[in-house]
N, C-alpha and C positions, 0 to 999 in steps of 0.2 A: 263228715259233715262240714257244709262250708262253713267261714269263722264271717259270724255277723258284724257290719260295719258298730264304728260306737255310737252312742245315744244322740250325741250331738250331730253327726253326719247323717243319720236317721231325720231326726228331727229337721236337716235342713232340704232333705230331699221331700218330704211330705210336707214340709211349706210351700215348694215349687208344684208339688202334682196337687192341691186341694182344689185350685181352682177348678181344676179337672174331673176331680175322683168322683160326683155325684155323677156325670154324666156316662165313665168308664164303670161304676159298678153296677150301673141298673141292670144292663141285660146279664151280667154274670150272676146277680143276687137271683133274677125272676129263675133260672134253670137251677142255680144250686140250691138259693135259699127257701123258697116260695115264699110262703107266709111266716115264714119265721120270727120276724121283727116285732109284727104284731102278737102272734102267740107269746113271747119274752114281756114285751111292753104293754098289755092289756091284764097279765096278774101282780102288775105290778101298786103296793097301793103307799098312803101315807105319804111321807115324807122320802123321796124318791134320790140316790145316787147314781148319775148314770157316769160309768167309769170309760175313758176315750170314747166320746159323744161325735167328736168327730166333725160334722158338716151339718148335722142334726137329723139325716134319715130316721129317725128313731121319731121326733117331736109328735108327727102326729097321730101314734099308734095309742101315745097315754091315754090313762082315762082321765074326763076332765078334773076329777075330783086330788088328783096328786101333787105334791108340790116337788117342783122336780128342782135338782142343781146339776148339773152338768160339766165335767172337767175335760181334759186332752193333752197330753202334749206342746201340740203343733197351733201356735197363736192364731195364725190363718186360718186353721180348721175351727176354732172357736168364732174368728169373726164371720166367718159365713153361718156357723151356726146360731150367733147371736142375729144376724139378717135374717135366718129362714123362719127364727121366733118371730121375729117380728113383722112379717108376711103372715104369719097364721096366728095373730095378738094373743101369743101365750108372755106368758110373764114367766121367765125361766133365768133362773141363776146360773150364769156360764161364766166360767175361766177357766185359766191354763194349771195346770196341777198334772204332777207324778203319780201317778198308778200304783207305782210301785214306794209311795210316802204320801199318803194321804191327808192333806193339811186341815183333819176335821177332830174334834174329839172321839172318845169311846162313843158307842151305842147313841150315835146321832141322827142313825135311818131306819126306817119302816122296809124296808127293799131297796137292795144294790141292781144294778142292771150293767150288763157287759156284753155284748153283740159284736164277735167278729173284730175283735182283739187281742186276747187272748194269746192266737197267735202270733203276735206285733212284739206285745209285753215283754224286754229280753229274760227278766227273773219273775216268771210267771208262780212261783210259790209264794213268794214275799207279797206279792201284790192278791194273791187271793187269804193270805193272812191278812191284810190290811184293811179287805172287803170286809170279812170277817168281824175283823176289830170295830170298823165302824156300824156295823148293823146291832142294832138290838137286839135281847134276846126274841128268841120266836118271829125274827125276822125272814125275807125270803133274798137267795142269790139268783137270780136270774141270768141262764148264760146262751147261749150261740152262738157255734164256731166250726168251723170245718177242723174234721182232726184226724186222726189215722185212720184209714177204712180197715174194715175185718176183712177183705179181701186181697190177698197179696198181689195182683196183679195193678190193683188202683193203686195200693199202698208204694209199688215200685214205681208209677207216675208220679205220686206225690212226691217220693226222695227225687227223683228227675225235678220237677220243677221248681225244689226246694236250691239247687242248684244254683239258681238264677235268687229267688224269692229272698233269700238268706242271706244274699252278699248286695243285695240292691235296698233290699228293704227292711231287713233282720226278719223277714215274714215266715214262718213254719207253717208245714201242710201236715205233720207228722206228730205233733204232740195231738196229748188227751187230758183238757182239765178233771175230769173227771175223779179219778186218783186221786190226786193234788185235792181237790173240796170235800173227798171222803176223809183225806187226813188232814185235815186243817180242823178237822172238827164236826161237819155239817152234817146233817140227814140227810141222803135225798131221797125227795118227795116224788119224783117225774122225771125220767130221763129217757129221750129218745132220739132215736139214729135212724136218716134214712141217706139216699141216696149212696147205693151201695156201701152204707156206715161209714161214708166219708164225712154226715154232717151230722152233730150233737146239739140237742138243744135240751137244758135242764132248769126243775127247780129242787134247791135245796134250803134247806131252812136251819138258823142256828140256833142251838137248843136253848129253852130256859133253864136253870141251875135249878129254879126253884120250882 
């Protein structure tokens, strides 16, 4: 497996392509992802975290009734996505924040939201314990992400283009959160896989103690 650049080289290369990225991922999202965004962002309710929010693709799938905050990495990616709020007058709390350190108390959200991240995330454990941490109990995780297919022949395209993906963008086509939100703790409620089970899209909920 290639060895991913570090954080800060990451983060300086998706400062350079943001300006970009809304117009390079449309036609790739409409054939892999379809409606996915909106299936994630439409059960989403309460008090909302959307974790690497990105450019804000996501803004106008909520229901109006959510109060969403929004974080990312990559500053640039927050300011375009603080402009696409403001083209569509939502009133949406955005900054820069770690994924993987989330700068919020305990049980501060009603539902987490993460779209196509996932595999960006270099410590993808630690950052869905964090999701965790911050949602209340009988909260929901909401996730979508392309990830391993059950098919070994897509699966050996995806280690192919992981090649490239891994060393430019720290990007994996070959993990499964899945696993990882079963042992973190969560139920899931919904989980399903299409396009030759290369795409996963779930809801999991953390349980009440009480």
């Amino acid at each position: 497996m290639p060895v991913p650049p570090d954080e800060e080289r990451i983060r300086e290369v998706w400062q350079r392509y943001a300006p970009r990225y809304g117009k390079h991922a449309s036609g790739v999202e409409r054939l892999l992802f379809g409606d996915g965004r909106a299936w994630v962002c439409s059960r989403a309710t309460g008090d909302v975290l959307e974790v690497a929010i990105g450019t804000g693709r996501n803004l106008p799938c909520y229901p109006e009734s959510v109060r969403l905050v929004g974080i990312d990495f990559s500053p640039a990616m927050v300011d375009i996505a603080r402009a696409h709020a403001e083209e569509l007058g939502l009133d949406v709390d955005l900054r820069q924040g770690d994924a993987q350190d989330l700068d919020f108390p305990d049980e501060s959200f009603d539902s987490v939201v993460c779209t196509l991240a996932l595999c960006c995330i270099q410590d993808t454990r630690r950052a869905i314990s964090e999701m965790r941490r911050v949602l209340r109990p009988g909260g929901k995780l909401l996730l979508l992400d392309h990830v391993a297919s059950r098919f070994w022949p897509v699966r050996l395209g995806q280690r192919l283009i992981e090649q490239l993906t891994v060393r430019v963008l720290g990007e994996y086509w070959t993990r499964r959160p899945l696993p990882l939100v079963r042992g973190a703790g969560f139920v899931i409620e919904r989980a399903e896989r299409f396009r030759l089970g290369a795409v996963e899209r779930l809801v999991a909920t953390k349980p009440d103690p009480a």
